[in-house]
C-alpha positions as a printed NumPy array, in Angstrom:
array([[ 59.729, 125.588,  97.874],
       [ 59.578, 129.201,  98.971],
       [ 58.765, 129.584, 103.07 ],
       [ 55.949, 131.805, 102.197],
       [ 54.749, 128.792, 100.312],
       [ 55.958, 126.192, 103.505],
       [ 54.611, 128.302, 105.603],
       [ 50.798, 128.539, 103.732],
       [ 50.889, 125.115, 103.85 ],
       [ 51.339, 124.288, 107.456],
       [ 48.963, 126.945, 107.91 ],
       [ 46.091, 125.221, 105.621],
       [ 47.044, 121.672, 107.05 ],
       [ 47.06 , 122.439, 110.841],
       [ 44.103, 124.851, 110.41 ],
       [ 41.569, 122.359, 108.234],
       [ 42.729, 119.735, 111.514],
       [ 41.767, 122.235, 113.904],
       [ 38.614, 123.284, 112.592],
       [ 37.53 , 119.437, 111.642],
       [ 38.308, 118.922, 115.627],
       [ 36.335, 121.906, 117.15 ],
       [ 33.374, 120.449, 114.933],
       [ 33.701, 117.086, 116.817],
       [ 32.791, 117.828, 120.723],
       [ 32.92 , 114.223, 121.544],
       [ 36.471, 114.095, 120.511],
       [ 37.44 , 115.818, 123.694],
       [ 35.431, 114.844, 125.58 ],
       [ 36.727, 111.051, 124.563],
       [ 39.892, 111.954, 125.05 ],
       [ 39.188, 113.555, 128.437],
       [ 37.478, 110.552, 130.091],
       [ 40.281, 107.792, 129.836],
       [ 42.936, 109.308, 131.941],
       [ 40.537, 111.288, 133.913],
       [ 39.177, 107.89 , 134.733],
       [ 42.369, 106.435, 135.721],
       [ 43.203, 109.471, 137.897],
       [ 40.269, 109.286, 139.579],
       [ 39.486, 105.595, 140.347],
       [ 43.013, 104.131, 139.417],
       [ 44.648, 106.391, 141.934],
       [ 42.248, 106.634, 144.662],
       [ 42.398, 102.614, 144.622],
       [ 46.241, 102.096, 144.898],
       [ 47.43 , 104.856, 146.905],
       [ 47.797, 103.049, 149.693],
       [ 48.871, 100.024, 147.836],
       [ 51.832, 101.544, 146.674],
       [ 52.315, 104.207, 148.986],
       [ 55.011, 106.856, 148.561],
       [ 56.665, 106.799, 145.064],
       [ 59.897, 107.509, 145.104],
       [ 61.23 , 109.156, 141.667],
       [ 65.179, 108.058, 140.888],
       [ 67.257, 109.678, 140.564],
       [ 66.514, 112.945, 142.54 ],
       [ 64.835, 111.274, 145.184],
       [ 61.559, 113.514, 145.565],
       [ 58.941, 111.858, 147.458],
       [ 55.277, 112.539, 146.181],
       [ 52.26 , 110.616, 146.267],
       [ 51.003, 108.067, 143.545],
       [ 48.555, 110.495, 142.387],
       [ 51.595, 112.707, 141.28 ],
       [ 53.357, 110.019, 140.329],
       [ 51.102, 108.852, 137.527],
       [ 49.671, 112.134, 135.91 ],
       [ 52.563, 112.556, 133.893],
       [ 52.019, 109.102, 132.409],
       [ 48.473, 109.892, 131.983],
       [ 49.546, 113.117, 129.971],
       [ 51.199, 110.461, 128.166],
       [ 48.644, 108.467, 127.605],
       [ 46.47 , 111.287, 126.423],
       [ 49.341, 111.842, 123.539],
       [ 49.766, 108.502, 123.005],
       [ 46.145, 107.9  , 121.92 ],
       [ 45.772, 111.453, 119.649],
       [ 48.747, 109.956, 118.188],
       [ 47.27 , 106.43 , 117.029],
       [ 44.271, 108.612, 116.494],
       [ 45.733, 110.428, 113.865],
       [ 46.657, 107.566, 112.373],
       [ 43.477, 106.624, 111.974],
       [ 42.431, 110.132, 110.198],
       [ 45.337, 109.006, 107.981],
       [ 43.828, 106.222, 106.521],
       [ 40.29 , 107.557, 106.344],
       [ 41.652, 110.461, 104.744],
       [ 43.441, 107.766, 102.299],
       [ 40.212, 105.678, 101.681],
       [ 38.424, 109.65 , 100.727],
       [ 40.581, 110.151,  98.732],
       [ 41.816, 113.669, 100.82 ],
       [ 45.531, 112.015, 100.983],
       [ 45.994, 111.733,  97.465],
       [ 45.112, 115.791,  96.926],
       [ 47.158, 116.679,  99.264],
       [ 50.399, 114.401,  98.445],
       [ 49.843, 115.546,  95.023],
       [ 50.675, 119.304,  95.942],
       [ 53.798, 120.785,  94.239],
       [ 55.69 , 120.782,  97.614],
       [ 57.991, 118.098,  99.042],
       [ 55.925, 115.347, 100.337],
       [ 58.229, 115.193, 104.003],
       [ 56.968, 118.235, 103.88 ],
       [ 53.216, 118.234, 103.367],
       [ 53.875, 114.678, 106.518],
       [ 55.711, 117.307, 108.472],
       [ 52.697, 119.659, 108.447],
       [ 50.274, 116.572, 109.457],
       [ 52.262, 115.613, 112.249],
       [ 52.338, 118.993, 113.531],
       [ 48.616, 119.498, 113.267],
       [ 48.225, 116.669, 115.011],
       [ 51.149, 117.361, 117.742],
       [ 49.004, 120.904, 118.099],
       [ 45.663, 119.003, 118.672],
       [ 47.701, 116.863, 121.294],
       [ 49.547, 119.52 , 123.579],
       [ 45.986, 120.707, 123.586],
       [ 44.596, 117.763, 125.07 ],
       [ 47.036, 117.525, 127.181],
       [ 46.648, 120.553, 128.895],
       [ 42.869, 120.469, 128.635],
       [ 44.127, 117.136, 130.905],
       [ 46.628, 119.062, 133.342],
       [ 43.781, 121.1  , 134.375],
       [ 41.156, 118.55 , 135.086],
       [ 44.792, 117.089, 137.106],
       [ 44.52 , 120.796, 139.025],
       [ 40.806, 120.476, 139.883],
       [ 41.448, 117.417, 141.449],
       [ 44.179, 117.938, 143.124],
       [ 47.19 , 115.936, 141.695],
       [ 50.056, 117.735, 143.214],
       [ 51.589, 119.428, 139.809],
       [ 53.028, 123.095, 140.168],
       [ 51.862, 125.653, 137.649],
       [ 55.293, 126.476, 136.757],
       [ 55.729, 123.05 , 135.956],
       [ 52.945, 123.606, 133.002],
       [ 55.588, 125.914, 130.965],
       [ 58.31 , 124.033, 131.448],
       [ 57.049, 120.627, 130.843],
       [ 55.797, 122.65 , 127.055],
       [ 59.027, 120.813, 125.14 ],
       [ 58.784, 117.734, 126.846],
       [ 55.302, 117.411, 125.554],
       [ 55.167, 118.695, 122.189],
       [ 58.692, 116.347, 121.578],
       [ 56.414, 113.194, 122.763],
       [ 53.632, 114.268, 120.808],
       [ 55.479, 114.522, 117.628],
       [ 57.303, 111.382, 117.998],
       [ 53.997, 109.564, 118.481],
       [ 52.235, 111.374, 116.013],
       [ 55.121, 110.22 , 113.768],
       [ 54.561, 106.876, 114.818],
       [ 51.127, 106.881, 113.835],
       [ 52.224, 107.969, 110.4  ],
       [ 54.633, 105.053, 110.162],
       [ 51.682, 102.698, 111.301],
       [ 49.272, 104.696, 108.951],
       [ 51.698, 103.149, 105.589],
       [ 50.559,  99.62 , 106.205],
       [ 46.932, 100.455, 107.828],
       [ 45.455,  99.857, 104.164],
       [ 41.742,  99.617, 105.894],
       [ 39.811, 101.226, 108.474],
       [ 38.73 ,  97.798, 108.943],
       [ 42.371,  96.579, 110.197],
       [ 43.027,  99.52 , 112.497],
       [ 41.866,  98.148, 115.507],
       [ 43.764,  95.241, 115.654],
       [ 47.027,  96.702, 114.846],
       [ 46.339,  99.192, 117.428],
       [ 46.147,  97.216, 119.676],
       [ 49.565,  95.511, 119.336],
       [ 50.509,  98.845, 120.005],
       [ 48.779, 101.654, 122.167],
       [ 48.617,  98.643, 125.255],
       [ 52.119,  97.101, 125.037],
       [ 53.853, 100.546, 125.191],
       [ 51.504, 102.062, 127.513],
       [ 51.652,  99.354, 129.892],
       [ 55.464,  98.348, 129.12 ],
       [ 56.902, 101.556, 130.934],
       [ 56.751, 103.865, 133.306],
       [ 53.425, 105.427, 132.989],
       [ 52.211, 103.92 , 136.059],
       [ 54.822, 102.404, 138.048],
       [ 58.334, 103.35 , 138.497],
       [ 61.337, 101.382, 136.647],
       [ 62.585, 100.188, 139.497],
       [ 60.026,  99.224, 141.373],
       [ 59.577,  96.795, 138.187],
       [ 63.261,  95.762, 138.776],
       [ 63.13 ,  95.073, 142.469],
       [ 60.23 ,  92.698, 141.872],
       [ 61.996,  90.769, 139.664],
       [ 60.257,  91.453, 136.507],
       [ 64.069,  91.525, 134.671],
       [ 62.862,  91.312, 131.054],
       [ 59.665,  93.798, 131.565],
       [ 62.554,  95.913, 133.157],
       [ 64.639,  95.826, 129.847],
       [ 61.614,  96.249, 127.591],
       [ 59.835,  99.319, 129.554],
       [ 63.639, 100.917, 129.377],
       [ 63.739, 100.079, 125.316],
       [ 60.219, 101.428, 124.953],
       [ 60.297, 105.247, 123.772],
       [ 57.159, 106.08 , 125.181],
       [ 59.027, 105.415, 128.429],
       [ 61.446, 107.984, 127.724],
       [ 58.498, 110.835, 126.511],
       [ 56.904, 110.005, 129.887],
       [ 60.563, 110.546, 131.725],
       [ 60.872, 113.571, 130.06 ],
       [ 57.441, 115.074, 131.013],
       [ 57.532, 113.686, 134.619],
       [ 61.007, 115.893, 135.325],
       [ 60.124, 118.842, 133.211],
       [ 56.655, 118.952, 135.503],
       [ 59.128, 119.408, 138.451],
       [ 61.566, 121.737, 136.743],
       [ 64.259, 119.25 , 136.103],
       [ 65.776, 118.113, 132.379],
       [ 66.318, 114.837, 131.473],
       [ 68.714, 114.893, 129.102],
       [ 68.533, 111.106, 128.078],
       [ 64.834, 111.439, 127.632],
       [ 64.874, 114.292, 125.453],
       [ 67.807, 112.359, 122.97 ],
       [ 65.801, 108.775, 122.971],
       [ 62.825, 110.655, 122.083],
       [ 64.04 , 112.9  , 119.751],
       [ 66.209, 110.352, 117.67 ],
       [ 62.675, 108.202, 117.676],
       [ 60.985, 111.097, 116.158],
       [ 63.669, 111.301, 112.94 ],
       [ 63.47 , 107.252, 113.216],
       [ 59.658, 107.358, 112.687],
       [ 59.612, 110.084, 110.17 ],
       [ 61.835, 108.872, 108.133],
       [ 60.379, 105.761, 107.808],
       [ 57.397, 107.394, 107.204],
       [ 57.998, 109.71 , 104.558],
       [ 59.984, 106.727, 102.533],
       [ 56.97 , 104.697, 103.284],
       [ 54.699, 107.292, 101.512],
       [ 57.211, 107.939,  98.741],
       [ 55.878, 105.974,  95.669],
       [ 59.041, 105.184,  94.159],
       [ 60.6  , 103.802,  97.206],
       [ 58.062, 103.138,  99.799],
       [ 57.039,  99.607, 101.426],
       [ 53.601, 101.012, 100.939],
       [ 53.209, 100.916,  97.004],
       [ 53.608,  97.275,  97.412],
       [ 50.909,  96.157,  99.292],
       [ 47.735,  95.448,  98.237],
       [ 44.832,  97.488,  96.917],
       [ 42.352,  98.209,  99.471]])
């Protein structure tokens, strides 16, 4: 495999996803609504339940408002991850997956350039998110827009690459649902997203403590929350990033046909 012809690829892949989402207005819109939602009416009810968050380990005080838009960010990632897992399968069931498997190119390859159509669909998203964050006054600095860009685009591939994982044993559209929800609501609300770790911790909540710090959508929102205020987690950034290989690989054995879980379940 040439680049020229690596690089045609990823072009064709990430540019059929973006077209097939600017055709589907509601898709943003969709996505936009959820966290907006939760900013809105989630925040404005328990800011003065919860008061002043206080964000370990730097000890910067900011409101719950602040405190929770990078989790929302996450959750906005989190979802365009599982939903390009569902595209996946649909694009299985069509019949799209098998012409485009069938390429002559590696097939980690042609996965890679999925993932990173749909990473590219969720940084936008994400930002389409920030500012709706901006117009309502959440708190997050502009400059923390540029250098939160790695932190975001390293969570979105590593969900995005669990979605492909999920997407090898997702034989039916029928089926998605369920599994999805065993596991877009356990790590959402097993982590940080809304409440800090230790606040978890000093309630007593010992073994939600030890999941939400195994979870690695934690970590993606740890990583996003300090990169919006200029700091680097380094921790974040490894957990996250050694998920990302972790789910890849898995997924690109799972789609090989010689070796891949997939090939022996059953026939949708």
């Amino acid at each position: 495999m040439s680049p020229a012809h690596a690089l045609r690829a990823l072009q064709a892949v990430a540019g059929r996803e973006l077209a097939k989402y600017l055709r589907q207005y509601g898709r943003l819109l969709s996505s936009l609504v959820r966290p907006s939602l939760w900013l809105i009416v989630f925040a404005a009810g328990f800011q003065n339940v919860f008061g002043v968050a206080i964000v370990p380990p730097y000890e910067t005080y900011i409101s719950y408002r602040e405190y929770i838009v990078p989790g929302l960010v996450g959750m906005v990632l989190l979802f365009n991850g599982m939903q390009s897992s569902l595209a996946m399968v649909y694009d299985r069931e069509m019949g799209m997956m098998r012409l485009l498997l069938t390429a002559p190119l590696p097939r980690a390859w042609l996965l890679f350039c999925k993932l990173a159509a749909g990473t590219l669909l969720s940084v936008l998203q994400a930002y389409a998110f920030l500012a709706i964050a901006w117009l309502f006054d959440a708190g997050i600095p502009f400059a923390g827009w540029l250098t939160a860009m790695p932190a975001i685009v390293l969570g979105g591939m590593m969900l995005g690459a669990l979605g492909l994982l999920l997407s090898v044993y997702v034989r039916q559209l029928e089926n998605f649902a369920g599994t999805m929800n065993f596991v877009i609501f356990p790590m959402f609300f097993v982590s940080s997203a809304l409440y800090p770790l230790w606040k978890l911790r000093e309630s007593g909540a010992e073994a939600v403590w030890q999941l939400a710090r195994l979870n690695p959508f934690t970590h993606a929102v740890e990583a996003i929350r300090h990169a919006l205020y200029g700091r680097f987690d380094g921790i974040a950034y490894a957990v996250v990033g050694a998920s990302l290989v972790a789910f890849f690989a898995l997924a690109a054995r799972g789609y090989d046909p010689q070796r891949g879980l997939g090939r022996r379940a059953p026939p949708a």
